[in-house]
N, CA, C and O atoms as a GROMACS GRO file, in nm:
protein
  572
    1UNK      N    1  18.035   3.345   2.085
    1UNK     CA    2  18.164   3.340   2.020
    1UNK      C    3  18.244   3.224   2.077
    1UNK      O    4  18.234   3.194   2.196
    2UNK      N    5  18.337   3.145   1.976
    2UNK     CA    6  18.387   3.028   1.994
    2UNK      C    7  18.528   3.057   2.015
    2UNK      O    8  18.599   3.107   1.928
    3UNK      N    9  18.572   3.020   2.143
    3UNK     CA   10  18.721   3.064   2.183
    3UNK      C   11  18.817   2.932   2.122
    3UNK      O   12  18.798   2.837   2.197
    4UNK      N   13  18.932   2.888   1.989
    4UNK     CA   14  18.955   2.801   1.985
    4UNK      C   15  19.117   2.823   2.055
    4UNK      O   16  19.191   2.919   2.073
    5UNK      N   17  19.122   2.716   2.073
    5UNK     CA   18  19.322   2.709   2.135
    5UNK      C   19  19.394   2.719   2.060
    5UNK      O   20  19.372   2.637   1.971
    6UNK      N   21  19.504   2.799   2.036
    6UNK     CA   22  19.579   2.789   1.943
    6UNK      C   23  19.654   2.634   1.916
    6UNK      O   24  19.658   2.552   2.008
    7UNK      N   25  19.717   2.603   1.774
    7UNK     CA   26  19.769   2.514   1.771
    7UNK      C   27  19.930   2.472   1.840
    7UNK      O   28  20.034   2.492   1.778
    8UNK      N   29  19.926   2.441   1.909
    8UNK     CA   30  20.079   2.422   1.991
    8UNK      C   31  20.181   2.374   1.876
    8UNK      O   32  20.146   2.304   1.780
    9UNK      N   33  20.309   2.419   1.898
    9UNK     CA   34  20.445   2.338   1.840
    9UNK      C   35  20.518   2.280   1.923
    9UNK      O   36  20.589   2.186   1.890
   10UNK      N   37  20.514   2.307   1.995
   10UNK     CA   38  20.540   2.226   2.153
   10UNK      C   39  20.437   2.149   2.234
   10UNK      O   40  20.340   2.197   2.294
   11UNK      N   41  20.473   2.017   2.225
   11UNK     CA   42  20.320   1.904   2.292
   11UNK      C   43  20.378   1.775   2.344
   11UNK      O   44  20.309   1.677   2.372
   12UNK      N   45  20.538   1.780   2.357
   12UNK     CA   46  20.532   1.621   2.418
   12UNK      C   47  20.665   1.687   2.443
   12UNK      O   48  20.734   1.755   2.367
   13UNK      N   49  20.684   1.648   2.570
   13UNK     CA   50  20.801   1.707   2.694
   13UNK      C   51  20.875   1.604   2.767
   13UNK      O   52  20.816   1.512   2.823
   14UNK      N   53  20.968   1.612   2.769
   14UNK     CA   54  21.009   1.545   2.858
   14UNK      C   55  21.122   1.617   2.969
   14UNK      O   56  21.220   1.686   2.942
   15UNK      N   57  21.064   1.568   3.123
   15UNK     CA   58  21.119   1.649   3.224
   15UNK      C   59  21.225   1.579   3.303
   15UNK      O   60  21.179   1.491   3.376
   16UNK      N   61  21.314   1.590   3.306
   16UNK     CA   62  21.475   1.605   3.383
   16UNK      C   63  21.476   1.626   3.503
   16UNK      O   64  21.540   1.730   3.521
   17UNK      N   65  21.435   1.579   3.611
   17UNK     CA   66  21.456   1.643   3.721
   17UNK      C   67  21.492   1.517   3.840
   17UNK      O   68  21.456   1.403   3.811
   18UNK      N   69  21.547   1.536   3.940
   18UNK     CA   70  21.582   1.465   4.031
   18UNK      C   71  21.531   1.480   4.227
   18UNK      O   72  21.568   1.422   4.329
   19UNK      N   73  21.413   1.612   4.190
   19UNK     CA   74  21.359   1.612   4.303
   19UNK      C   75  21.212   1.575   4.327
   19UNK      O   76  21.127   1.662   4.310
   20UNK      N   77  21.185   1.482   4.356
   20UNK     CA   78  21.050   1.404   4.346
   20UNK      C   79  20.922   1.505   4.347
   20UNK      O   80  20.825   1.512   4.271
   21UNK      N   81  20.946   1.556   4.423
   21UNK     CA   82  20.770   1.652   4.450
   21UNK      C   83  20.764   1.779   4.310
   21UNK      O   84  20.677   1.807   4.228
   22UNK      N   85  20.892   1.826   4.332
   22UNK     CA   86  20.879   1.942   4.190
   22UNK      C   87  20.877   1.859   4.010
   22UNK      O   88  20.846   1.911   3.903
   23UNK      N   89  20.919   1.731   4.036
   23UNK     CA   90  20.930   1.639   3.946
   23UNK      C   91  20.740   1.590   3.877
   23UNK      O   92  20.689   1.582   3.766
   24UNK      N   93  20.688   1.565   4.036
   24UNK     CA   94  20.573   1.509   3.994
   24UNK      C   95  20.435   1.623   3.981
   24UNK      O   96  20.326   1.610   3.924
   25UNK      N   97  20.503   1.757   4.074
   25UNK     CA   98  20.424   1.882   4.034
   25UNK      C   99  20.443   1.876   3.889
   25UNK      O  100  20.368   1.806   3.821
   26UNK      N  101  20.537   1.942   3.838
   26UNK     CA  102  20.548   1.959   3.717
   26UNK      C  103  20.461   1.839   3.618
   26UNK      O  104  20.347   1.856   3.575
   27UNK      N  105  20.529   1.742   3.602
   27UNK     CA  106  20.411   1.648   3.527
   27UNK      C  107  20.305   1.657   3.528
   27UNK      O  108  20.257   1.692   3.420
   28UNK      N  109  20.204   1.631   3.647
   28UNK     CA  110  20.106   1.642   3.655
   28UNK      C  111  20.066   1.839   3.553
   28UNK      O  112  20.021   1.877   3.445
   29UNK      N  113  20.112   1.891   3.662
   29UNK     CA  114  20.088   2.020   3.584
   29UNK      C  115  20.053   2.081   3.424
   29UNK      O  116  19.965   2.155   3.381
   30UNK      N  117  20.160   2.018   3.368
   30UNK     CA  118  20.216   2.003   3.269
   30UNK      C  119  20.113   1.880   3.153
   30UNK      O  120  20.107   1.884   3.030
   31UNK      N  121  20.039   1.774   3.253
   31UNK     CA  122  19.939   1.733   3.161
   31UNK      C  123  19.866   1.788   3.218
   31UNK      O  124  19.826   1.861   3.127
   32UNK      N  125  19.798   1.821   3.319
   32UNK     CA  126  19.640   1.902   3.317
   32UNK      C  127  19.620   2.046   3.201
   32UNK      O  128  19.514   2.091   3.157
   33UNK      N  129  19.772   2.099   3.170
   33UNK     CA  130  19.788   2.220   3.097
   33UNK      C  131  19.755   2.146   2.956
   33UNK      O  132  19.722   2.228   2.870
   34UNK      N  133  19.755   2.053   2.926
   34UNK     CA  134  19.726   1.983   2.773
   34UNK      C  135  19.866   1.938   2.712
   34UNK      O  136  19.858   1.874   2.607
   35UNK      N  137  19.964   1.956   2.750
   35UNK     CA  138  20.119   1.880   2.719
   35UNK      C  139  20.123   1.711   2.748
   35UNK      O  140  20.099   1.667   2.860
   36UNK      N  141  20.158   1.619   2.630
   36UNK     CA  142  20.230   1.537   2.671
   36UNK      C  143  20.368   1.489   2.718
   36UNK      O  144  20.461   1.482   2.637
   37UNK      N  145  20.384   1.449   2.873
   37UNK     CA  146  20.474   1.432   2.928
   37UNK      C  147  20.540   1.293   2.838
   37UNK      O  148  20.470   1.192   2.836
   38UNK      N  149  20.620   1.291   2.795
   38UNK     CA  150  20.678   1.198   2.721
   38UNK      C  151  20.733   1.080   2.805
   38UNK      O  152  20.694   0.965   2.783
   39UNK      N  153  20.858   1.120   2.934
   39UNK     CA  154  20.856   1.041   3.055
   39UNK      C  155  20.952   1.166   3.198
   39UNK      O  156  21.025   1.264   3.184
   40UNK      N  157  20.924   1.128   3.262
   40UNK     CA  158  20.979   1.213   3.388
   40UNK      C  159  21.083   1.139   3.448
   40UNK      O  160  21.056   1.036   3.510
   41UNK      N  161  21.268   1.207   3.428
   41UNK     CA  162  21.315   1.087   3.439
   41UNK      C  163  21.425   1.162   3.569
   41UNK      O  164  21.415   1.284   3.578
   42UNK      N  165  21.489   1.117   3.629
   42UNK     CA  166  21.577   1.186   3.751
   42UNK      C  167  21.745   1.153   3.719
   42UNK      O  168  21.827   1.186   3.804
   43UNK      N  169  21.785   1.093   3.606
   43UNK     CA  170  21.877   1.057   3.560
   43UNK      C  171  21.982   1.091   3.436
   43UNK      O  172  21.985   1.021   3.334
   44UNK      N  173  22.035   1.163   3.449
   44UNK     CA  174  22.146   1.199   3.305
   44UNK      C  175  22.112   1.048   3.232
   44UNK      O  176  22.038   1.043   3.134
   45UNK      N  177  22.170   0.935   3.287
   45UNK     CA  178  22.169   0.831   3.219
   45UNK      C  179  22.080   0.796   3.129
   45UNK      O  180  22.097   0.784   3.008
   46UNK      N  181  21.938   0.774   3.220
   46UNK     CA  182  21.871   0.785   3.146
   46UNK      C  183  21.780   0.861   3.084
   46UNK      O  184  21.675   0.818   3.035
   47UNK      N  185  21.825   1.002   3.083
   47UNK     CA  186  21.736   1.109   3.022
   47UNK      C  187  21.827   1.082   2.850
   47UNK      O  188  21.764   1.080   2.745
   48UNK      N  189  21.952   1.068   2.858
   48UNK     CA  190  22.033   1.056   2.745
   48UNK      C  191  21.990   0.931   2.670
   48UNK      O  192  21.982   0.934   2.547
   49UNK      N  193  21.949   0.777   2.763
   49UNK     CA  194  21.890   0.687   2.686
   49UNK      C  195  21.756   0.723   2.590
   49UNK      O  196  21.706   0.670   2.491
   50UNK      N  197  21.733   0.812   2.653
   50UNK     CA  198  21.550   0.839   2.605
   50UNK      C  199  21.576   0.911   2.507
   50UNK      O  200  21.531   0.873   2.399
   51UNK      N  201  21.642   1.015   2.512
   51UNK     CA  202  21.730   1.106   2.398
   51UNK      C  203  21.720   1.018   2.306
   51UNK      O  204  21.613   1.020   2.244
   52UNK      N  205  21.823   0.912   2.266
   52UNK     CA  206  21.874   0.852   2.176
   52UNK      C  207  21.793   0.726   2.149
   52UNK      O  208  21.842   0.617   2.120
   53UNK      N  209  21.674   0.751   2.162
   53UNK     CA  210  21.556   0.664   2.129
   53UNK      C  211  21.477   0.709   2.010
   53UNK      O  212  21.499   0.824   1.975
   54UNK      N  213  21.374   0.629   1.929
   54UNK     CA  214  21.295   0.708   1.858
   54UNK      C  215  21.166   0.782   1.903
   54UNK      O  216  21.081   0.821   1.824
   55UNK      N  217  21.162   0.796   2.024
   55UNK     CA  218  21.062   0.907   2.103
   55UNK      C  219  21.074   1.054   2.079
   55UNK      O  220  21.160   1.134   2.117
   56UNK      N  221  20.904   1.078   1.963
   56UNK     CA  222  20.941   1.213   1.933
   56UNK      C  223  20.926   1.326   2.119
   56UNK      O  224  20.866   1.312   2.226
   57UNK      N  225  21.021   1.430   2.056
   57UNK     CA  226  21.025   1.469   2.183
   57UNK      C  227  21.069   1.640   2.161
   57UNK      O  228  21.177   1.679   2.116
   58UNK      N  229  20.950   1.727   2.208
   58UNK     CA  230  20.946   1.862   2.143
   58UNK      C  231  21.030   1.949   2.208
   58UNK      O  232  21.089   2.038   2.145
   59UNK      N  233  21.048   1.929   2.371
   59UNK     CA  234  21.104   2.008   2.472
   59UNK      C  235  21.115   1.945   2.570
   59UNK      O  236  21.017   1.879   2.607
   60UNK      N  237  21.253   1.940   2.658
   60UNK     CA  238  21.335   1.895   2.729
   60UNK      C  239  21.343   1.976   2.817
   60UNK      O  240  21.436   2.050   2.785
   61UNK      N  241  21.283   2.019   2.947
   61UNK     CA  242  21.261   2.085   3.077
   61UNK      C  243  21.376   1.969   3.151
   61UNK      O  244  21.368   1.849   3.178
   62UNK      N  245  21.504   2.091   3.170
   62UNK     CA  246  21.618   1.991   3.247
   62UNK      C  247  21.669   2.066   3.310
   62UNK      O  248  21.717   2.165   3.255
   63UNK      N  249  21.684   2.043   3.490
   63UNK     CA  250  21.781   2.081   3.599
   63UNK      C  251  21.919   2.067   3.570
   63UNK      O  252  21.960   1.953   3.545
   64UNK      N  253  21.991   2.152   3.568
   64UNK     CA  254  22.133   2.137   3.603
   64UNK      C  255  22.170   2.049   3.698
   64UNK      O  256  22.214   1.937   3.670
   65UNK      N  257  22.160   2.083   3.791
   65UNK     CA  258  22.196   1.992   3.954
   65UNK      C  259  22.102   1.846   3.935
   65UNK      O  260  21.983   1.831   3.963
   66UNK      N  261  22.203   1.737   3.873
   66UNK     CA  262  22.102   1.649   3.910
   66UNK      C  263  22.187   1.501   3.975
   66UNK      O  264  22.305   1.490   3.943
   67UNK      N  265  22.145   1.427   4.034
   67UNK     CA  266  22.215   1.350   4.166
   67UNK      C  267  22.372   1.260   4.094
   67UNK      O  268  22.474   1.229   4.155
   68UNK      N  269  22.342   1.240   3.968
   68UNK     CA  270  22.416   1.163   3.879
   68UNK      C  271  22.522   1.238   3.807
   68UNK      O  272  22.622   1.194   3.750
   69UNK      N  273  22.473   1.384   3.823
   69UNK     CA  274  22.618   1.441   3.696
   69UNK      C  275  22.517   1.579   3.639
   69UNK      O  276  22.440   1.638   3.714
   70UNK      N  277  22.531   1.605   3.532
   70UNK     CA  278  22.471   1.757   3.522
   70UNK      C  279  22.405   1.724   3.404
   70UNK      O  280  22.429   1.637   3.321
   71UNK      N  281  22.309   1.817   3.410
   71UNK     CA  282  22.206   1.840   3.326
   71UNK      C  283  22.245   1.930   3.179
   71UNK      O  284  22.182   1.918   3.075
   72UNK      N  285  22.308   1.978   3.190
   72UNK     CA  286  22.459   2.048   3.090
   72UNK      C  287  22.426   1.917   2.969
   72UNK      O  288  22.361   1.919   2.864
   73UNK      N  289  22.506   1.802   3.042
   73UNK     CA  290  22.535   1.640   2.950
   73UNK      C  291  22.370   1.619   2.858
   73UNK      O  292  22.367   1.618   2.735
   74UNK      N  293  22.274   1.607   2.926
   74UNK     CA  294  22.161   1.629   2.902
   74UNK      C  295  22.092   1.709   2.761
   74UNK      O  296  22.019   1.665   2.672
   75UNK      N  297  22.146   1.834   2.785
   75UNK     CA  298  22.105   1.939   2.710
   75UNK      C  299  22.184   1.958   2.586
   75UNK      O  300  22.134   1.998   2.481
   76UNK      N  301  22.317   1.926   2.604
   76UNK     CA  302  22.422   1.887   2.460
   76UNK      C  303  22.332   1.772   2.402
   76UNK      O  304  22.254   1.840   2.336
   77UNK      N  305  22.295   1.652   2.385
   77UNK     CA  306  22.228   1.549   2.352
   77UNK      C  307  22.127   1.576   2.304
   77UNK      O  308  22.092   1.526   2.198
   78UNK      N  309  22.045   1.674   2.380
   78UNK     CA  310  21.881   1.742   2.304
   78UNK      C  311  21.931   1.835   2.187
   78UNK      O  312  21.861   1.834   2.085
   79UNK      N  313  22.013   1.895   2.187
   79UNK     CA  314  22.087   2.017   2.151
   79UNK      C  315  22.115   1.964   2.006
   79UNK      O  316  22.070   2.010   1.902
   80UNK      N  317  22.194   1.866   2.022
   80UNK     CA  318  22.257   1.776   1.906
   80UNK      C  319  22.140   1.690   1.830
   80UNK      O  320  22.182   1.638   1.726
   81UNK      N  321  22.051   1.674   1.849
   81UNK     CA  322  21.940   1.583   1.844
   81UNK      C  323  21.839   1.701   1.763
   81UNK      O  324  21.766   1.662   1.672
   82UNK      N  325  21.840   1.828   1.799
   82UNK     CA  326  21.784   1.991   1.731
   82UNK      C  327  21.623   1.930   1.794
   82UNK      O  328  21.527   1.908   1.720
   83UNK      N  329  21.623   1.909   1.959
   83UNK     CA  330  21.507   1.918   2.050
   83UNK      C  331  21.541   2.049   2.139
   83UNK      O  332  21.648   2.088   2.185
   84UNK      N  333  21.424   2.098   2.147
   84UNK     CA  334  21.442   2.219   2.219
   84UNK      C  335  21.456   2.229   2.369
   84UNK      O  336  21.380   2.170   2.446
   85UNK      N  337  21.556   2.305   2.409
   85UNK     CA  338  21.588   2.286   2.590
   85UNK      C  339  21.538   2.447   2.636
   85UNK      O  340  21.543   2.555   2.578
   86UNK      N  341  21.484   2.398   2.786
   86UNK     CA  342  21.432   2.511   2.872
   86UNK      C  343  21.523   2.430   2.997
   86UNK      O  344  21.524   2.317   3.046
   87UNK      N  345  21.578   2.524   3.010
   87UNK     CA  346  21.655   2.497   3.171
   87UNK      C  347  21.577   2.523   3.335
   87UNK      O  348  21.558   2.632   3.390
   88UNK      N  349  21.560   2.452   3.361
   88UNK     CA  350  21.495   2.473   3.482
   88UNK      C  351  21.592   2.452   3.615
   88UNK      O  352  21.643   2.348   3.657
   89UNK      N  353  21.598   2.606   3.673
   89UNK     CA  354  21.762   2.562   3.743
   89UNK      C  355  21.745   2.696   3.867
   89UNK      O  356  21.719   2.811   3.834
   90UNK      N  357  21.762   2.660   3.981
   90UNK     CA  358  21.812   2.805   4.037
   90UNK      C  359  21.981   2.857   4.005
   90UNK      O  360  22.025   2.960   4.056
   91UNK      N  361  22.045   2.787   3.933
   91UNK     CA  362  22.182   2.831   3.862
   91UNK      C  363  22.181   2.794   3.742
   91UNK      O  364  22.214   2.678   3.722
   92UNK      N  365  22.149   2.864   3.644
   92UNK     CA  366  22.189   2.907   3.487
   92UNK      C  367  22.338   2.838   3.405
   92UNK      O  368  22.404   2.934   3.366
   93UNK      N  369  22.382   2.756   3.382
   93UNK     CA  370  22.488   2.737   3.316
   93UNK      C  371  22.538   2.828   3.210
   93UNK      O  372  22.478   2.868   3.110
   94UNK      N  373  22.674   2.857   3.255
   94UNK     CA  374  22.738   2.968   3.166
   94UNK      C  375  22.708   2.914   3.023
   94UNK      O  376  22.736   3.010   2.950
   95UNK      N  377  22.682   2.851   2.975
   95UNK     CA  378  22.671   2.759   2.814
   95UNK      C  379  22.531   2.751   2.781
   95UNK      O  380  22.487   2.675   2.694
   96UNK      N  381  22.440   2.852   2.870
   96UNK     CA  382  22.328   2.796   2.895
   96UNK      C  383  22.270   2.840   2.718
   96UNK      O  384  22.218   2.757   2.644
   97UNK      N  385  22.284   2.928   2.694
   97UNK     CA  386  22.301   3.012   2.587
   97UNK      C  387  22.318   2.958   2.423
   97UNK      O  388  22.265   3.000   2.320
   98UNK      N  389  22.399   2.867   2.441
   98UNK     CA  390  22.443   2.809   2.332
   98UNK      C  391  22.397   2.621   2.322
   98UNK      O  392  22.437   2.536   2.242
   99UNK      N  393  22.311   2.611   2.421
   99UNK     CA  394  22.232   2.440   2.425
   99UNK      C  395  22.068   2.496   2.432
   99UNK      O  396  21.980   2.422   2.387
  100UNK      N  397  22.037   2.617   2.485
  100UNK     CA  398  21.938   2.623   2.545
  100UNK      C  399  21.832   2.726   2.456
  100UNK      O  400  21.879   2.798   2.368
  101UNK      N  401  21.699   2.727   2.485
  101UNK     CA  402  21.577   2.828   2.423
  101UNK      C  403  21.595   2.945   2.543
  101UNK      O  404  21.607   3.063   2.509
  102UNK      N  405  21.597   2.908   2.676
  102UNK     CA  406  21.606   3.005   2.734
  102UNK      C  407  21.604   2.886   2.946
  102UNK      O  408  21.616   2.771   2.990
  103UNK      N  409  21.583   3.012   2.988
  103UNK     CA  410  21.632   2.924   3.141
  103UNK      C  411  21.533   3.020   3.243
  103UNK      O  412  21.519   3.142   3.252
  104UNK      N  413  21.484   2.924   3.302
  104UNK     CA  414  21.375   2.954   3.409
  104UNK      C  415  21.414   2.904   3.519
  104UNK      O  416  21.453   2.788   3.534
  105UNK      N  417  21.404   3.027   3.641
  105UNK     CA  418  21.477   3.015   3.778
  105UNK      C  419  21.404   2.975   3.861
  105UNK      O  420  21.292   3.022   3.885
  106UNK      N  421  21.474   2.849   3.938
  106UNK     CA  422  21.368   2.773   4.033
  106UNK      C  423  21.384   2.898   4.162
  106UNK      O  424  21.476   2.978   4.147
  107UNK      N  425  21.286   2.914   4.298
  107UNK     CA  426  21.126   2.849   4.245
  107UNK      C  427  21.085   2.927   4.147
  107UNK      O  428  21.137   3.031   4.108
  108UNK      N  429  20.980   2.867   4.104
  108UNK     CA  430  20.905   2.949   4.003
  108UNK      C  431  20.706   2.934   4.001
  108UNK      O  432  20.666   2.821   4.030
  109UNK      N  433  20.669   2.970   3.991
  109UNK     CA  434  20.488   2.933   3.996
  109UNK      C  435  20.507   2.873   3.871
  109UNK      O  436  20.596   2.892   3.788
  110UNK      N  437  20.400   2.789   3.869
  110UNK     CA  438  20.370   2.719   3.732
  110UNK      C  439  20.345   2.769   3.625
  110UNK      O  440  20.360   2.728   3.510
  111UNK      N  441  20.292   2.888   3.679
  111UNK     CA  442  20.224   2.992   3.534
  111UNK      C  443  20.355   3.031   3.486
  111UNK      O  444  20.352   3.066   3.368
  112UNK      N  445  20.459   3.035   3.537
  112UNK     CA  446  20.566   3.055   3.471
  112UNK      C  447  20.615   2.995   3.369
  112UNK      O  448  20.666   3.035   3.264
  113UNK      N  449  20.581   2.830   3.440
  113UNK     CA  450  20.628   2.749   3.344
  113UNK      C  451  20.554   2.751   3.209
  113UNK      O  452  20.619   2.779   3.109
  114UNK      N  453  20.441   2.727   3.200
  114UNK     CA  454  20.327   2.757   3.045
  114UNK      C  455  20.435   2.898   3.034
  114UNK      O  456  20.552   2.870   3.006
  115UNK      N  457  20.409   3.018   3.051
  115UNK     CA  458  20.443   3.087   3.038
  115UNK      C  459  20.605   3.136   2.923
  115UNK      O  460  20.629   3.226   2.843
  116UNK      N  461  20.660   3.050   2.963
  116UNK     CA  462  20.805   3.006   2.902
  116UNK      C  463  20.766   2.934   2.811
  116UNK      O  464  20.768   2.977   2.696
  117UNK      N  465  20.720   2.799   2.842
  117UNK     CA  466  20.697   2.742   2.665
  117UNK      C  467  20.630   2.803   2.624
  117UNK      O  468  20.607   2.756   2.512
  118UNK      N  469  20.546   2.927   2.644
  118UNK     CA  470  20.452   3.028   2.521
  118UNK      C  471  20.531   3.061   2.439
  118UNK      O  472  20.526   3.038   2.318
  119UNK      N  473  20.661   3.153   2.532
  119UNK     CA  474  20.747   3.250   2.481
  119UNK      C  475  20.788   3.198   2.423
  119UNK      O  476  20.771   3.253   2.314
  120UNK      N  477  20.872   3.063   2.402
  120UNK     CA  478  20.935   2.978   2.305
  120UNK      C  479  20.858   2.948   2.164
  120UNK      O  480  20.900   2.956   2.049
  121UNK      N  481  20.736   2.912   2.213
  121UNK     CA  482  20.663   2.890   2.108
  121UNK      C  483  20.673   3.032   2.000
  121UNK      O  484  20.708   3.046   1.882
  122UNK      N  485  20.633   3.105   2.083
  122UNK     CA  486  20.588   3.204   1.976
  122UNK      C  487  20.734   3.256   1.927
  122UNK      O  488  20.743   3.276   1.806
  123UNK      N  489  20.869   3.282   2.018
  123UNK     CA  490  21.025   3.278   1.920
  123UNK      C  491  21.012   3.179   1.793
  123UNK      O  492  21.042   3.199   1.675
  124UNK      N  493  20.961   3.069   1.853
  124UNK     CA  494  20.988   2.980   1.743
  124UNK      C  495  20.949   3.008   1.595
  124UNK      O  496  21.009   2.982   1.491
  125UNK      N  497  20.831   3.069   1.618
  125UNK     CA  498  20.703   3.117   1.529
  125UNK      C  499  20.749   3.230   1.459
  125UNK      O  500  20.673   3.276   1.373
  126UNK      N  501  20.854   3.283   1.476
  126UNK     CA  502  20.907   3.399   1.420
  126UNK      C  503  20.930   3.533   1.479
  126UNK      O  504  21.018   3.615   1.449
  127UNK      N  505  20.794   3.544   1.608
  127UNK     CA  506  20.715   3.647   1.684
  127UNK      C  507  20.786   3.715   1.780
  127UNK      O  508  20.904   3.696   1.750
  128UNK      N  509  20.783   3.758   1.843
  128UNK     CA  510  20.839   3.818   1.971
  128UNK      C  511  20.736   3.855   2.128
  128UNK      O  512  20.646   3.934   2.157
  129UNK      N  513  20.788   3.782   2.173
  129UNK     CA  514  20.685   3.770   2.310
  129UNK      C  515  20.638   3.865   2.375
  129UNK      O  516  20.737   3.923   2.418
  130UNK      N  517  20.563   3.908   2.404
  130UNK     CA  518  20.438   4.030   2.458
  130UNK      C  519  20.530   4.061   2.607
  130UNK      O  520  20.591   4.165   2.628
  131UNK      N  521  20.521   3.948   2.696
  131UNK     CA  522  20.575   4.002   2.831
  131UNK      C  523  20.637   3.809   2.867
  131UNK      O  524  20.590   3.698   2.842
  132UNK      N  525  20.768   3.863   2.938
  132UNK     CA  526  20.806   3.722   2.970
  132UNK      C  527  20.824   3.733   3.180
  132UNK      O  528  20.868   3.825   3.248
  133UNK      N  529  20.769   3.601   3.221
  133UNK     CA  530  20.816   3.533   3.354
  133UNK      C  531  20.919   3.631   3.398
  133UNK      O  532  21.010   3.661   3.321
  134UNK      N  533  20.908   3.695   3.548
  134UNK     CA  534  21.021   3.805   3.584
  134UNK      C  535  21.130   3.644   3.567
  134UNK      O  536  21.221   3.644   3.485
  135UNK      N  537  21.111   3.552   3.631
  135UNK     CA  538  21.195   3.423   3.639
  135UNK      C  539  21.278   3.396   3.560
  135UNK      O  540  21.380   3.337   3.596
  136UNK      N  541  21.248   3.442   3.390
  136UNK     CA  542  21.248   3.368   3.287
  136UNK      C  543  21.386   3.450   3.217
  136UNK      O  544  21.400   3.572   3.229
  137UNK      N  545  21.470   3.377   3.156
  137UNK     CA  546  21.514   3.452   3.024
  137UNK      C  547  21.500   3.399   2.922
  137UNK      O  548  21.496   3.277   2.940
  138UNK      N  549  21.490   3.424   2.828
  138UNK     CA  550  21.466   3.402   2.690
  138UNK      C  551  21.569   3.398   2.595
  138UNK      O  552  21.615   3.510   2.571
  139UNK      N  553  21.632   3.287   2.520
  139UNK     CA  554  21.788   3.322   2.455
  139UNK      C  555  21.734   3.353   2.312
  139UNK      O  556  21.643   3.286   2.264
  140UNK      N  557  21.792   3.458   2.244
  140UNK     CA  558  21.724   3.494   2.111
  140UNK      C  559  21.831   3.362   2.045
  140UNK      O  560  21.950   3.356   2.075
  141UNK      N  561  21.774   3.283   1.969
  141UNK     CA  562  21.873   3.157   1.867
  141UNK      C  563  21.885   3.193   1.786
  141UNK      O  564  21.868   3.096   1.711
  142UNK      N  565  21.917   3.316   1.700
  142UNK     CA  566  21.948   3.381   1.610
  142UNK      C  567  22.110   3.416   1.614
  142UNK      O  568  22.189   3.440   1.523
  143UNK      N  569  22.128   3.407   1.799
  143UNK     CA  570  22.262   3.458   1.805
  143UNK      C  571  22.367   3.388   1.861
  143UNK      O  572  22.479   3.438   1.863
   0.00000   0.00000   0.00000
């Protein structure tokens, strides 16, 4: 019997972060998992330049805390743009809700991370997720 992969709706990412080692875990991670990393950037500035580029771009994995200004700025821009945001944060922005798919609490294992874009995927899909990341919340966008 032939196990095939499902087809992803989520495949080219781009990650927000400003701490080098969880920055380049994640990437790496994130392509060995079969995702294209679109670019890994440590900058509001230029996470917002990349934004406002013609780089398709499915999901936006973005820290709040980042050395330049907040990841908040970030996620309005994806938000407005109708790219999907996963917050990756040990603090949740009260707004997180109304920019965001849902918010995953640093640390976290990686399986978390797949884990979260599943759940998204499959919200997206209409579905409702089997079991989510204790880490994880999930924002229903219906509401």
């Amino acid at each position: 019997m032939l196990f095939v992969r499902k087809k992803r709706r989520i495949t080219r990412i781009l990650i927000v972060e400003d701490e080098p080692l969880v920055a380049f875990d994640t990437e790496h991670f994130l392509t060995e998992a079969g995702f294209e990393v679109v670019a890994t950037l440590d900058r509001v500035e230029d996470a917002v330049a990349c934004l406002s580029g013609e780089v398709e771009i499915d999901l936006v994995l973005v820290d709040v805390e980042l050395a330049d200004g907040s990841g908040v700025d970030v996620a309005r821009v994806a938000h407005a743009r109708q790219s999907i945001v996963l917050f990756v944060t040990g603090n949740c922005p009260g707004d997180a809700r109304s920019l965001a798919a849902g918010c995953l609490a640093k640390p976290y294992p990686q399986r978390d991370l797949v884990a979260a874009i599943d759940a998204i995927e499959t919200m997206l899909g209409g579905g409702a997720p089997k079991r989510l990341p204790q880490s994880f919340s999930l924002f229903d966008r219906a509401a």
